[in-house]
C-alpha positions in Angstrom: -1.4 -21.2 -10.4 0.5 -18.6 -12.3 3.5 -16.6 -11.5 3.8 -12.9 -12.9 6.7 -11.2 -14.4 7.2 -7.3 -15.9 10.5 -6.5 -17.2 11.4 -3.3 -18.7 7.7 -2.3 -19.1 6.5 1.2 -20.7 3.1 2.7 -21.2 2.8 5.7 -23.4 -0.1 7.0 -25.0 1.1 8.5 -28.9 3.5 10.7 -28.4 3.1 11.8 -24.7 5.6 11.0 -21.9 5.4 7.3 -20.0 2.6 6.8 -17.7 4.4 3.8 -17.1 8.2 4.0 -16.8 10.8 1.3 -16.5 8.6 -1.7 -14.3 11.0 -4.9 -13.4 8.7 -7.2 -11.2 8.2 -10.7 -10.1 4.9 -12.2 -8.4 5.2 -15.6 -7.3 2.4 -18.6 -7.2 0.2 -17.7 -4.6 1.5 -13.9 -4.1 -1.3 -11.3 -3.2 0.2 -8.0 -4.7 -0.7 -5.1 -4.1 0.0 -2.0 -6.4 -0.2 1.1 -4.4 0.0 5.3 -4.8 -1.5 8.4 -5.2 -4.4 8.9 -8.0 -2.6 9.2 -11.4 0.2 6.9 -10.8 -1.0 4.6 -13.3 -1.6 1.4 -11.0 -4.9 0.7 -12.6 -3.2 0.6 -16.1 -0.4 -1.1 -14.4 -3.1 -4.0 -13.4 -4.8 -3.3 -16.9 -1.9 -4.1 -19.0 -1.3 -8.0 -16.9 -5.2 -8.6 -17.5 -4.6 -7.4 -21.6 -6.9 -4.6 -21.9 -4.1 -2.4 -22.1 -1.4 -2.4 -24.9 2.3 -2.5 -23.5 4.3 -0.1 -25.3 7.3 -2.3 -24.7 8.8 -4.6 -22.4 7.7 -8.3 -21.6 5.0 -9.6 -19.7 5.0 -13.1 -18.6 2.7 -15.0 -16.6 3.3 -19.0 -15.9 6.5 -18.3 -17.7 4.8 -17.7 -21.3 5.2 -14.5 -22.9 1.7 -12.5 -22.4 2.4 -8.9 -24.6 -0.2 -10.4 -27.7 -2.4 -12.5 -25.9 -6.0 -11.6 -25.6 -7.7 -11.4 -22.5 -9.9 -14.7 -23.0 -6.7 -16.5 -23.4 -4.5 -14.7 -20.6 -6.8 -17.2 -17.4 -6.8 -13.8 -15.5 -10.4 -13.3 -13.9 -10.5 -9.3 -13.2 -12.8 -7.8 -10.3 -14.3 -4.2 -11.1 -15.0 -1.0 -8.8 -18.3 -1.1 -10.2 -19.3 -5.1 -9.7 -20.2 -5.2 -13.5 -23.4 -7.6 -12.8 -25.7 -7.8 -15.1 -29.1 -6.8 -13.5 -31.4 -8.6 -15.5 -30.0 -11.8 -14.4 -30.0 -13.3 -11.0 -27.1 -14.3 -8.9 -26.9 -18.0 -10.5 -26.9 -16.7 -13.7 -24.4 -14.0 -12.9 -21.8 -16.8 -11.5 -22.3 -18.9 -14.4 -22.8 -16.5 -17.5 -18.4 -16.8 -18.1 -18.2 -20.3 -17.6 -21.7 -20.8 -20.4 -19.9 -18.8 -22.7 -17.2 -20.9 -22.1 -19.3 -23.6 -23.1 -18.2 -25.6 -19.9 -20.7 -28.7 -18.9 -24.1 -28.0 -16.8 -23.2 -30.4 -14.3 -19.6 -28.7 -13.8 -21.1 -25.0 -13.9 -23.3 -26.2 -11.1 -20.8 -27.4 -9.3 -18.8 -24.4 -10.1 -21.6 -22.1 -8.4 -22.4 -23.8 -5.4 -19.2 -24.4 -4.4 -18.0 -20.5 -4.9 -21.9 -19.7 -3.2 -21.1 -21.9 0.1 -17.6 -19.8 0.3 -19.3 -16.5 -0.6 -21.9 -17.4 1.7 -23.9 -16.7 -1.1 -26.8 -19.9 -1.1 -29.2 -17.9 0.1 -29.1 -15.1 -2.5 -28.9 -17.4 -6.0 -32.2 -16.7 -7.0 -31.9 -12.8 -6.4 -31.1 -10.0 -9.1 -28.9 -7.7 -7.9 -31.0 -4.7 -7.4 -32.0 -6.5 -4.0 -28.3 -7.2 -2.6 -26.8 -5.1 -0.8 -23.3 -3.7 -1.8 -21.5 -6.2 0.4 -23.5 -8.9 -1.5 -23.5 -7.3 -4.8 -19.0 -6.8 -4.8 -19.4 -11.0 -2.8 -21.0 -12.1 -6.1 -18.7 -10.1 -8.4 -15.7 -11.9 -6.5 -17.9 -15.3 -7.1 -18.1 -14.6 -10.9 -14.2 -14.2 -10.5 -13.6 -17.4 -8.7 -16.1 -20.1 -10.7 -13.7 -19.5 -13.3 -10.4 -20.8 -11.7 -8.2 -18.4 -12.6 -4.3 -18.5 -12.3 -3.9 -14.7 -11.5 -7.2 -12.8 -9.9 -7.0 -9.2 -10.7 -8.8 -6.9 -8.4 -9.2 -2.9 -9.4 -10.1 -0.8 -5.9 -13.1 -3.5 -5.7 -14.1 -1.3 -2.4 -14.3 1.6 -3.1 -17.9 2.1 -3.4 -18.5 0.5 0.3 -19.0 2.5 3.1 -16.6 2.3 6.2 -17.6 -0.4 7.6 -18.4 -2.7 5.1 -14.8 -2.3 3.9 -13.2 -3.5 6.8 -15.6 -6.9 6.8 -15.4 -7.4 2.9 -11.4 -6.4 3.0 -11.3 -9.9 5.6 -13.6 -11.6 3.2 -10.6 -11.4 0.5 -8.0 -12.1 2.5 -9.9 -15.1 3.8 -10.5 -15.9 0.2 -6.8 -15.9 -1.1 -6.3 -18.1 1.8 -8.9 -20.6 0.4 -7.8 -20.3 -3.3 -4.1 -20.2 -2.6 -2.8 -21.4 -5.4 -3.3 -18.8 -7.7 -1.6 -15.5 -7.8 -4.1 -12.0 -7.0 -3.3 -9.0 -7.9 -4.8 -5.7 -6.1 -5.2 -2.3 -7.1 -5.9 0.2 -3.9 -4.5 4.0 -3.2 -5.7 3.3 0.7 -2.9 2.2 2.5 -4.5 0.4 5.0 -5.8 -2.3 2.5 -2.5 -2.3 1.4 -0.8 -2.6 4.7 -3.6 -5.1 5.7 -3.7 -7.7 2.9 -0.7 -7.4 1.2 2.2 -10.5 1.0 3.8 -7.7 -1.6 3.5 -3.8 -1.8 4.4 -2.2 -5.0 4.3 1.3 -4.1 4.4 3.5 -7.4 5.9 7.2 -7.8 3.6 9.8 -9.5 4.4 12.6 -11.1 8.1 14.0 -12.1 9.8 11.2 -9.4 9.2 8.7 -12.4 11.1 10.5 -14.4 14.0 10.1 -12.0 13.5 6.7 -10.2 11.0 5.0 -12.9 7.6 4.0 -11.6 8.1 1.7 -8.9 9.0 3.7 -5.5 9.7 0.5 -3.6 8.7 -3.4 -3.5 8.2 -5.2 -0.5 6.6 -6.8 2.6 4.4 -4.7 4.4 6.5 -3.9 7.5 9.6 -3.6 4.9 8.2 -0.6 3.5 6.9 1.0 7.2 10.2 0.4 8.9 12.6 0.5 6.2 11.6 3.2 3.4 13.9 3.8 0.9 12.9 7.4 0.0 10.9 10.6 1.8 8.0 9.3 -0.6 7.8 6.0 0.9 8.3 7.1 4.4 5.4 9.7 4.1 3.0 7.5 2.1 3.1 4.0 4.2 1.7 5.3 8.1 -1.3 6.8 9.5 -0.7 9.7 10.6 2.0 9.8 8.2 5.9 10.4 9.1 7.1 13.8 10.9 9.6 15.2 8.7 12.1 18.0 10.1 14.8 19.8 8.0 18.3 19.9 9.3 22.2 19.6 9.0 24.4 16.9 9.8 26.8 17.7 12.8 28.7 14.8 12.7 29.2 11.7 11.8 30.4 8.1 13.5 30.2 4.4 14.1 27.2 5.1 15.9 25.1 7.3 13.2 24.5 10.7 12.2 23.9 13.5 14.3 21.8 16.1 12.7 21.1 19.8 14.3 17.7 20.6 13.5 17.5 24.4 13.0 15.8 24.7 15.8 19.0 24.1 17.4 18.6 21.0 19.0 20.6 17.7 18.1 19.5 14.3 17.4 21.2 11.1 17.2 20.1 8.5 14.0 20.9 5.2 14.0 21.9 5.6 9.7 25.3 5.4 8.0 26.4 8.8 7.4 28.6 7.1 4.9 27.4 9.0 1.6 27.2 12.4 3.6 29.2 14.9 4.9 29.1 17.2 7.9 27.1 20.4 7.1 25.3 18.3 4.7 21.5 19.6 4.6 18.9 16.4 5.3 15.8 15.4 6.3 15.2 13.8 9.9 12.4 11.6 10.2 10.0 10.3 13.0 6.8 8.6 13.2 4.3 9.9 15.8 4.0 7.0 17.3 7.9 6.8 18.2 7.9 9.8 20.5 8.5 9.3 23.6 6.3 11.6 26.4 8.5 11.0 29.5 12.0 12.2 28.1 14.8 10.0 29.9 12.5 7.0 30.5 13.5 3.5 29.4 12.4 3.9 26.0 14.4 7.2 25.1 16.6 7.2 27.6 19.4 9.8 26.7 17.3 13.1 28.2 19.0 15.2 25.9 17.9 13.6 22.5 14.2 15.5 22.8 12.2 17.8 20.7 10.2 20.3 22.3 7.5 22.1 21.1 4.0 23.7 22.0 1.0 21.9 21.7 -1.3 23.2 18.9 -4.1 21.0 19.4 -4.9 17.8 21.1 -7.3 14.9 19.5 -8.3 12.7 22.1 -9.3 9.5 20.3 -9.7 7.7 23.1 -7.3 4.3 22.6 -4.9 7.3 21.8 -4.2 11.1 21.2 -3.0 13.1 18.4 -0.8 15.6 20.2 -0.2 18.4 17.1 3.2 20.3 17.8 3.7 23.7 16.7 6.8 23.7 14.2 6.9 27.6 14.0 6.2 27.1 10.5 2.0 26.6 8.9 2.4 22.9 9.9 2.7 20.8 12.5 4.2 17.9 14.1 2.2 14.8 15.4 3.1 13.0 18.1 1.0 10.0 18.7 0.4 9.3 22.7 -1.8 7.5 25.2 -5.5 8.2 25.5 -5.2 9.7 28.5 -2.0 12.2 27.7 -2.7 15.1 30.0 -0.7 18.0 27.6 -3.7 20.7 26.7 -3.8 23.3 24.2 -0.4 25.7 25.2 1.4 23.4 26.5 5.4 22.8 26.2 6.3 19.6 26.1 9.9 17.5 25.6 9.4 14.3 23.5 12.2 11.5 23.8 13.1 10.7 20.3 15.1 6.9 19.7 18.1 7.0 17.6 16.4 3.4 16.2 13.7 5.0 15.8 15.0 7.9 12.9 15.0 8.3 9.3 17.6 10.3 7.8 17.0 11.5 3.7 19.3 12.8 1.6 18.7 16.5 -0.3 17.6 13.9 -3.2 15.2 12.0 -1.0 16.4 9.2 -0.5 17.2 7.3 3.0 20.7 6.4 4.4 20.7 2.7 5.3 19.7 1.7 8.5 22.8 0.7 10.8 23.0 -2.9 11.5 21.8 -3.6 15.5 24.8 -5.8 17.5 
């Protein structure tokens, strides 16, 4: 087992700007991490500079408490898990799992051991003797996590090791992995994804990363934390919009006051909505950001869940996906996009439509003109 540790760490490239800026971060024994963001972020080199096939342009990485910045790869007992499998196709499965460990010069009886044990895990026994032109790409990326695994690793790194699976195949291979951490708890894993739901779904730890000019300002981490953490409790716009499926209503506004029990903020459109934030760090007539998932709407306006008939937002319906488990009720905002509200399958609003959505002071987000949210008050 091997715990991981960044602090202060850059990535530059000559003379250019940071693709890296400013990374403090722990990972414990047994952590499954997951780096998160947008293409370009830099996650992959993130996960590139802990395996060593990266240069850190400064800063210290440890892992197991030893200082990592000039130790090769071979040396670092990192296994890494590719996009692209990386088999070699003139060799079967057997002598895919146990090329690292030959080179290794480990015994034959322990490579054997080695491979049947990762094979009856992988569910891989019947496939040893198969190249992997005849596997399929479930088998193919099982095989490439085998090759990983024989090798005992303190830390497995894991760079979007789905993406070339089709839908459904993700969502069985994405339980294979967690199932596997489980089994091979001890050591550390690392995972690279930019799909949130593999984040959201595997995750002990989210490292979401900023792109673009917000690195500048914040350095490259966004926010660290648990799963829900980040869903209920962004600390910035970015955050709130990134984490969530559909992602985060976001409505500009003013604040209208301010008390022990939130923020008020008048949305231009006139109406008022209670938050349940400090107001603390803003001031009446303050321009902000209210924000509301879809799924925290409320279609009967006064009901238990929203139960103040006045705190509503009402809107015409756009369009209507019926999804069946659910509908995507899209709200006209008087502007070229629209609101979501996420309601029951069998939400009877159609196309024209006016409808008043209840809207939970718990359930708002309030951000600042630089982005960032006010803290949450505390409930009782």
């Amino acid at each position: 087992m091997a715990s991981i540790s960044l602090t202060s760490v850059y990535k530059s490239y000559g003379t250019n700007a940071p693709v890296i800026r400013d990374v403090n971060l722990q990972i414990d024994n047994s952590e499954f991490c997951v780096f998160l963001g947008p293409s370009g972020c830099g996650k992959s080199t993130l996960l590139r500079m802990v395996a060593g096939l990266e240069t850190i342009s400064s800063g210290e990485l440890k892992i197991g408490g030893q200082t990592m910045n000039l130790v090769p790869p071979s040396r670092r007992k990192v296994a890494m898990v590719f996009q692209n499998y990386a088999l070699y196709p003139h060799m079967t499965v057997r002598e895919n799992l146990a090329f690292g460990l030959k080179q290794a010069k480990k015994p034959a009886d322990y490579i054997a051991q080695r491979i049947q044990e990762a094979a009856r895990i992988l569910e891989l026994e019947p496939l040893l003797d198969r190249k992997p032109k005849a596997l399929s790409g479930g088998q193919r990326q099982r095989v490439a996590i085998g090759r990983a695994i024989v090798r005992e690793p303190g830390v497995f790194l894991f760079d979007e090791p789905l993406s070339n699976l089709d839908a459904a195949l993700r969502v069985q291979t994405r339980t294979e992995i967690a199932r596997l951490h489980k089994a091979f708890s001890q050591a550390s894993a690392i995972y690279v994804t930019h799909d949130q739901i593999e984040a959201m779904a595997l995750a002990d730890k989210i490292v979401l990363l900023h792109s673009g000019k917000d690195t500048e300002q914040f350095g490259s981490i966004a926010q660290v934390g648990a799963p829900l953490e980040l869903y209920h409790r962004p600390r910035s716009k970015f955050v709130a919009g990134f984490i969530g499926s559909p992602k985060m209503n976001f409505i500009e506004g003013a604040v209208a006051s301010v008390d022990a029990q939130g923020v008020v903020v008048r949305l231009h459109s006139g109406e008022s909505i209670r938050a349940a934030v400090d107001g603390a760090s803003v001031g009446v007539g303050a321009a902000v950001t209210l924000g509301i998932r879809p799924e925290h709407f409320v279609a009967d306006a006064g009901s238990a869940a929203a139960p103040d008939a006045r705190q509503t937002i009402t809107r015409e319906v756009r369009q209507v996906e019926r999804l069946g488990e659910h509908s995507y009720v899209h709200l006209d905002t008087g502007h070229h996009d629209t609101m979501i509200a996420k309601l029951p399958g069998d939400a009877s609003q159609q196309q024209g439509d006016r409808i008043a959505l209840g809207v939970p002071a718990g359930a708002c987000h309030v951000f600042d003109t630089r982005g960032l949210a006010l803290p949450v008050l505390k409930q009782g």
